[in-house]
DSSP file (Angstrom, degrees, kcal/mol; ACC not computed):
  #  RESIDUE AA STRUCTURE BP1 BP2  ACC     N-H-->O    O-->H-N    N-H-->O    O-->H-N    TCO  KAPPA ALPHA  PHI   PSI    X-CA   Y-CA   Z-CA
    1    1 A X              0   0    0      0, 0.0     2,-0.3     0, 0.0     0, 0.0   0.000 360.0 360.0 360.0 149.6    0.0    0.0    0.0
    2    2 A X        -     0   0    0      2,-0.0     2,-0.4     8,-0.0     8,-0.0  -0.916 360.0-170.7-145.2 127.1    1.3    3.4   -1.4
    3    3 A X        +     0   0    0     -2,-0.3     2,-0.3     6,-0.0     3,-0.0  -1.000  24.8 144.7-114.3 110.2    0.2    6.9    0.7
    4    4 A X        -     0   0    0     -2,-0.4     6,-0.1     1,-0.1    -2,-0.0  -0.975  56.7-114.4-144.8 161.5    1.1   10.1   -1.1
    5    5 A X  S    S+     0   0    0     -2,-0.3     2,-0.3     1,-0.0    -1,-0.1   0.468  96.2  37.1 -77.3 -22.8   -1.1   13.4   -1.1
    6    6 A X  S >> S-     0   0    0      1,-0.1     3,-2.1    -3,-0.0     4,-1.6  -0.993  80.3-122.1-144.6 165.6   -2.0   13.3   -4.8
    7    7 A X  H 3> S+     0   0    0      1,-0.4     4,-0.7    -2,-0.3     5,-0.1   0.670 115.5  56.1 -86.1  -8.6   -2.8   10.5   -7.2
    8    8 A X  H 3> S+     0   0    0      2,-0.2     4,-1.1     3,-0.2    -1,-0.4   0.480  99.2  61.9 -91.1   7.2    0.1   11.8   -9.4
    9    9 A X  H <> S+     0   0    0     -3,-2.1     4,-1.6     2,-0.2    -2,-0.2   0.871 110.1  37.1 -79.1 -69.6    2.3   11.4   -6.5
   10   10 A X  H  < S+     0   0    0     -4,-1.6    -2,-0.2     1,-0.3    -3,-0.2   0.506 114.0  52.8 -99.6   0.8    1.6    7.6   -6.4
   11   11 A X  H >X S+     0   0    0     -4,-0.7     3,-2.4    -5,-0.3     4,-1.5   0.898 111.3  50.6 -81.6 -64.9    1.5    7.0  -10.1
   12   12 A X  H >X S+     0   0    0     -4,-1.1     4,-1.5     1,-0.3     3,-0.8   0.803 120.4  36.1 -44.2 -63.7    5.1    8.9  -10.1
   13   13 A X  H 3< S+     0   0    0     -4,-1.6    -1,-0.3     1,-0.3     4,-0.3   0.054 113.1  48.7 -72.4  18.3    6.4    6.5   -7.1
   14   14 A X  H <> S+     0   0    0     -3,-2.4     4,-1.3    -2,-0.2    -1,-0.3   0.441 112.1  51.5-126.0  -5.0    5.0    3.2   -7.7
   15   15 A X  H <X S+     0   0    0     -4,-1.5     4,-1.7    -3,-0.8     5,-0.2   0.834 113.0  50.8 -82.4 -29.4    6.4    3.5  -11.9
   16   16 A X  H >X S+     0   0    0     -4,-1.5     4,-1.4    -5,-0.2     3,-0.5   0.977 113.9  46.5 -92.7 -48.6   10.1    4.5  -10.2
   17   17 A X  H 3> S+     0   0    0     -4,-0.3     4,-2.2     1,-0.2    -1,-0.2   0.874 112.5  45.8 -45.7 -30.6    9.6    1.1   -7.8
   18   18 A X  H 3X S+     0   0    0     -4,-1.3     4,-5.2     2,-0.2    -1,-0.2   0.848 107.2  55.0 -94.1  -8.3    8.7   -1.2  -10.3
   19   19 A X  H <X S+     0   0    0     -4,-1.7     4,-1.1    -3,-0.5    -1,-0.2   0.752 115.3  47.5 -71.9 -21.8   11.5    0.0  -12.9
   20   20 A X  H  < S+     0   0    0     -4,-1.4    -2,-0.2    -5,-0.2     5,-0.2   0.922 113.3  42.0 -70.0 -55.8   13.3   -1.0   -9.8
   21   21 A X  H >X S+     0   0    0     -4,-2.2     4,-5.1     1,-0.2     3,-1.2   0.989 111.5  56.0 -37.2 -72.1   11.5   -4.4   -9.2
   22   22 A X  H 3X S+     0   0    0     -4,-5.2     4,-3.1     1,-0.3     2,-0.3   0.845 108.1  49.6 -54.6 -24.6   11.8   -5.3  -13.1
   23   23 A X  H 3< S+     0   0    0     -4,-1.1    -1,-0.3     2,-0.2    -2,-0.0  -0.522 116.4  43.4-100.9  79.3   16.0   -4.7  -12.9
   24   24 A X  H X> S+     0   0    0     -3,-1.2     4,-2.2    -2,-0.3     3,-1.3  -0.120 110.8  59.3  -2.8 -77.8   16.1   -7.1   -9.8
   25   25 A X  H >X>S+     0   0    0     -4,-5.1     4,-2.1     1,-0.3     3,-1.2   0.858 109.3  34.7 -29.7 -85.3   14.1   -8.9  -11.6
   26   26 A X  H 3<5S+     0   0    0     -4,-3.1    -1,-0.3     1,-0.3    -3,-0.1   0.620 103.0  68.3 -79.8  14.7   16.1   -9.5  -14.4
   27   27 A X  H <45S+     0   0    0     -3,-1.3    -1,-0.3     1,-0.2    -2,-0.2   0.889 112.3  36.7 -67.4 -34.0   19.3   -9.7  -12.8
   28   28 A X  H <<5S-     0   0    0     -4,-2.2    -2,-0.2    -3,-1.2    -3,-0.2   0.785 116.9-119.2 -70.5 -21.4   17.9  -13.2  -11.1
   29   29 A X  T  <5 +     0   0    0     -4,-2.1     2,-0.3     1,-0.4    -3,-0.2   0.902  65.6 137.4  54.2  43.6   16.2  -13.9  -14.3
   30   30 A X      < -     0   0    0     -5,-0.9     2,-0.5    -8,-0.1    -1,-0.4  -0.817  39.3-144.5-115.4 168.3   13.0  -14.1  -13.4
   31   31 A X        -     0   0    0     -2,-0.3     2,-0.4    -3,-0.1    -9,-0.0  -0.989   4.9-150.1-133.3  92.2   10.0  -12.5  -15.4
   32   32 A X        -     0   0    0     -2,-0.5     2,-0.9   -10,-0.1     3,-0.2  -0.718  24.2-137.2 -88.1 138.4    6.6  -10.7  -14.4
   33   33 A X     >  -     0   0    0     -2,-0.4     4,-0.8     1,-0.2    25,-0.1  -0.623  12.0-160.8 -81.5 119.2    4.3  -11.3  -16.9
   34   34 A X  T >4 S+     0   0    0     -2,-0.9     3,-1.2     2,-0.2    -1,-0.2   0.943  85.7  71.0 -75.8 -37.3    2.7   -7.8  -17.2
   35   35 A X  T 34 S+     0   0    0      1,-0.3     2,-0.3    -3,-0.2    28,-0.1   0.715 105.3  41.0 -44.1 -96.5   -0.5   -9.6  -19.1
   36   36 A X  T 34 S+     0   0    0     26,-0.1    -1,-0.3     2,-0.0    -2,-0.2   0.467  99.3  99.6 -14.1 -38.7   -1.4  -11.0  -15.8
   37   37 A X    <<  -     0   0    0     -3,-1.2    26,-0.3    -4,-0.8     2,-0.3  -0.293  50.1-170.2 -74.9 147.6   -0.6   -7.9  -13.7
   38   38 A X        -     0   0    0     24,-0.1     2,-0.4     2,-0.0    26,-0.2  -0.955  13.8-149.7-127.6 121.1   -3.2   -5.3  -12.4
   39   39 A X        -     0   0    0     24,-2.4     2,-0.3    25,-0.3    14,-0.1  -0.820   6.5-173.5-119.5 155.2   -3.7   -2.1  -10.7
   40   40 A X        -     0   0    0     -2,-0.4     2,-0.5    24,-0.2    26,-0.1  -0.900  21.8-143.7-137.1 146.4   -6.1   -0.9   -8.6
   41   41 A X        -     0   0    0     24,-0.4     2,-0.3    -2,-0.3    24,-0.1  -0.977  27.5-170.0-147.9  87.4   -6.3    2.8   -7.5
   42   42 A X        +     0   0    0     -2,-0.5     2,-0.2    36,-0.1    36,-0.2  -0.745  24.2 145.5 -92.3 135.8   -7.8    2.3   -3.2
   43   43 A X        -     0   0    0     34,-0.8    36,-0.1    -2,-0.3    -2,-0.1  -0.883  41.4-163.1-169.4 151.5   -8.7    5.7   -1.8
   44   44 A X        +     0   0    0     -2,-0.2    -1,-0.1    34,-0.1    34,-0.1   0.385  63.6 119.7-116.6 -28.5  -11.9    6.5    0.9
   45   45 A X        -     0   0    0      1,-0.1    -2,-0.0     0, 0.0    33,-0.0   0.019  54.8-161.5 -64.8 162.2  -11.3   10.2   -0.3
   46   46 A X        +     0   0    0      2,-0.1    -1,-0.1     0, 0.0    -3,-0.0   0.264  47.6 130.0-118.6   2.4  -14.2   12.1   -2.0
   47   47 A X        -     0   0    0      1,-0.1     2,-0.8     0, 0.0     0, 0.0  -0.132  66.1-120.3 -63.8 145.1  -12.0   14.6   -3.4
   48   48 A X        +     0   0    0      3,-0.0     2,-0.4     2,-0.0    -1,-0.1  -0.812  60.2 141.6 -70.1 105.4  -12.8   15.2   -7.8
   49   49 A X        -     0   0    0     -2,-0.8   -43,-0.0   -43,-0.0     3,-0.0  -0.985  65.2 -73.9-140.7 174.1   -9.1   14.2   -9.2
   50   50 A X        -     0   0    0     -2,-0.4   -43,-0.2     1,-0.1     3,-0.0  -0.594  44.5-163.4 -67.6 140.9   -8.2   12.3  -12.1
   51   51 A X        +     0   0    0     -3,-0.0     2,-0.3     2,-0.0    -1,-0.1   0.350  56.5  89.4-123.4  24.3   -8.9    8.7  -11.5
   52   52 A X        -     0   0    0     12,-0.1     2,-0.4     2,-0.0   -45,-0.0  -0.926  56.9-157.8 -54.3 103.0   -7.0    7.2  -13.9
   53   53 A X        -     0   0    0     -2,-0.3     2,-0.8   -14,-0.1   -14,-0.1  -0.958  18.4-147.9 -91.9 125.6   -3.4    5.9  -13.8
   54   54 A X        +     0   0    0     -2,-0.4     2,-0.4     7,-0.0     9,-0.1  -0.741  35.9 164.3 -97.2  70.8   -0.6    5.2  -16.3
   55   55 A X  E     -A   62   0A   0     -2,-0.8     7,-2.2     7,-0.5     2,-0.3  -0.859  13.9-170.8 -89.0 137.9    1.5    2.1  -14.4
   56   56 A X  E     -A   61   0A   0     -2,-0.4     2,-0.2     5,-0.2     5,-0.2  -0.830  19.9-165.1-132.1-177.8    3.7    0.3  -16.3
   57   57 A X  S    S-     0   0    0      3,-1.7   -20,-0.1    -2,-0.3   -38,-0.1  -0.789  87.2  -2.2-165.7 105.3    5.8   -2.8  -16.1
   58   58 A X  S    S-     0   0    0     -2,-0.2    -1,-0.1   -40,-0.1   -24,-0.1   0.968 127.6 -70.9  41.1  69.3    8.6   -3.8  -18.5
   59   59 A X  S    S+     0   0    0      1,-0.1     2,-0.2    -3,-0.1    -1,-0.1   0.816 113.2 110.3  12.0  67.6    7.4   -0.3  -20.3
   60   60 A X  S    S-     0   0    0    -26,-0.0    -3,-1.7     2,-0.0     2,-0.3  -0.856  78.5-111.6-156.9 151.3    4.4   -1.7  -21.4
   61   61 A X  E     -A   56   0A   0     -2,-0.2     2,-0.7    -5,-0.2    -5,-0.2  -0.284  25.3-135.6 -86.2 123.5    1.2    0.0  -19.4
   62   62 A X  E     -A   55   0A   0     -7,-2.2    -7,-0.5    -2,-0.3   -24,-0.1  -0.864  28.6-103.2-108.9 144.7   -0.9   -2.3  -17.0
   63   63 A X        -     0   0    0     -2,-0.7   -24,-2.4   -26,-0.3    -1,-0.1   0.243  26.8-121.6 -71.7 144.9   -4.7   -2.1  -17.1
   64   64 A X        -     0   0    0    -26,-0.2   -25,-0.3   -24,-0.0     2,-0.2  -0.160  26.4-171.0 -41.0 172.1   -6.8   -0.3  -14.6
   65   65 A X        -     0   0    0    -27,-0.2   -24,-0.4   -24,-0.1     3,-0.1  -0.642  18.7-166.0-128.5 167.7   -9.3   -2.3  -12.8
   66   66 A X  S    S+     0   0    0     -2,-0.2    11,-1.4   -26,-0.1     2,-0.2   0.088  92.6  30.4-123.7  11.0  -12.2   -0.7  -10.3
   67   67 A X  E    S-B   76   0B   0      9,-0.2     2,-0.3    10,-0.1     9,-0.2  -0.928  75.2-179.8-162.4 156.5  -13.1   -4.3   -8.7
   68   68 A X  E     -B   75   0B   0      7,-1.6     7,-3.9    -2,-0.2     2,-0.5  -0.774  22.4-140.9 175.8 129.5   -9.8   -7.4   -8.4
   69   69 A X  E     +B   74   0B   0     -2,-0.3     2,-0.6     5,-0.2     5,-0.2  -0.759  29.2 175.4-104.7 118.1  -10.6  -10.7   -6.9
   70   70 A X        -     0   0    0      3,-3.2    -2,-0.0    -2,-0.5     3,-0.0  -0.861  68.9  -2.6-152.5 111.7   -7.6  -11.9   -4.7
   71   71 A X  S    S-     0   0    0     -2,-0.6     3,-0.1     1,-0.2    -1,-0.1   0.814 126.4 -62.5  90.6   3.3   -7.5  -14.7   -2.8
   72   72 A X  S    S+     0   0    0      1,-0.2     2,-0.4    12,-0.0    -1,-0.2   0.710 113.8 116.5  62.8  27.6  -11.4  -15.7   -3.7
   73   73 A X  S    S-     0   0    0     -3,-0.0    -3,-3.2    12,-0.0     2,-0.3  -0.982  72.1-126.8-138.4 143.1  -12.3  -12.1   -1.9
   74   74 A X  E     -B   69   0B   0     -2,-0.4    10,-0.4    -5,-0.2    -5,-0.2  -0.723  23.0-153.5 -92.4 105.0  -13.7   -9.6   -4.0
   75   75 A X  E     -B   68   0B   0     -7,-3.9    -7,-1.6    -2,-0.3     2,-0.3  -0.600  10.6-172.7 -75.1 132.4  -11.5   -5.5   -3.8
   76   76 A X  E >   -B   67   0B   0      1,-0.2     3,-1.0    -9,-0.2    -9,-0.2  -0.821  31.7-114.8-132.4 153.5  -13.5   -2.7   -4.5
   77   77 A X  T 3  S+     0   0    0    -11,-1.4     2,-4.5    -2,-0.3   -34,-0.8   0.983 121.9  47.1 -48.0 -69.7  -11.8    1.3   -5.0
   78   78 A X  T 3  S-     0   0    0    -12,-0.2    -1,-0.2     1,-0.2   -34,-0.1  -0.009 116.9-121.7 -92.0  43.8  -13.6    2.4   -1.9
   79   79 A X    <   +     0   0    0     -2,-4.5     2,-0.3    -3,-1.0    -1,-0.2   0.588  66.8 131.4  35.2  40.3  -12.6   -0.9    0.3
   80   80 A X        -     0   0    0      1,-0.0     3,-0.2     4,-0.0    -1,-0.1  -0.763  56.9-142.3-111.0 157.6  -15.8   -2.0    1.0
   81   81 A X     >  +     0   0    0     -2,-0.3     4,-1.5     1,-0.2    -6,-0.1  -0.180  59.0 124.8-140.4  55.2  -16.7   -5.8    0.4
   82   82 A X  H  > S+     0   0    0      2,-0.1     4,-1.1     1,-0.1    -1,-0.2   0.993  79.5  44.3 -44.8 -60.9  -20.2   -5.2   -0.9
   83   83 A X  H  4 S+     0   0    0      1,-0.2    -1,-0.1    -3,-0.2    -8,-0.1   0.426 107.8  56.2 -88.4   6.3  -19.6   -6.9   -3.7
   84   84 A X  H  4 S+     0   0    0    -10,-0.4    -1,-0.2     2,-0.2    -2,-0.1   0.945 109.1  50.1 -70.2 -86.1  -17.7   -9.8   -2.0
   85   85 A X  H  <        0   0    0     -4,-1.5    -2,-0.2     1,-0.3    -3,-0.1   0.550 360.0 360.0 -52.9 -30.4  -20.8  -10.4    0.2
   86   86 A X     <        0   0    0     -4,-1.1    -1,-0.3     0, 0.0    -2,-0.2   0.485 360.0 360.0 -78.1 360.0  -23.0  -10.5   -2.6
């Protein structure tokens, strides 16, 4: 979990960790599959800001999602597990 004061904040820090991740990564020679990969954008705040983000991962962009099933329990943006329960 990533705290920063604006959402360009934590798009700027979590793209400079995972270019960090991915050369780790291949210095063991291991691989993240970006296809597979997701981001999800958690926030309680009510504030209007752009809620779109541009992460990527071995420069190529992984997809938004506004709901991610982990663990056979259902992640909503606004951390609630309505849709879990239903």
């Amino acid at each position: 979990m990533i705290e920063a004061e604006s959402i360009g904040d934590v798009e700027n820090f979590v793209n400079i960790e995972l270019n960090k991740i991915a050369e780790w990564a291949v210095d063991n020679k291991i691989r993240f599959n970006e296809e597979k990969s997701k981001v999800m954008l958690m926030t309680r705040r009510k504030q209007k800001e752009q809620k779109e983000v541009a992460i990527y991962l071995n420069s190529k962009p992984i997809p938004q999602v506004h709901r991610l099933k982990y663990l056979s329990i259902i992640f909503n943006r606004k951390l609630t597990l309505k849709e879990h329960l239903n």
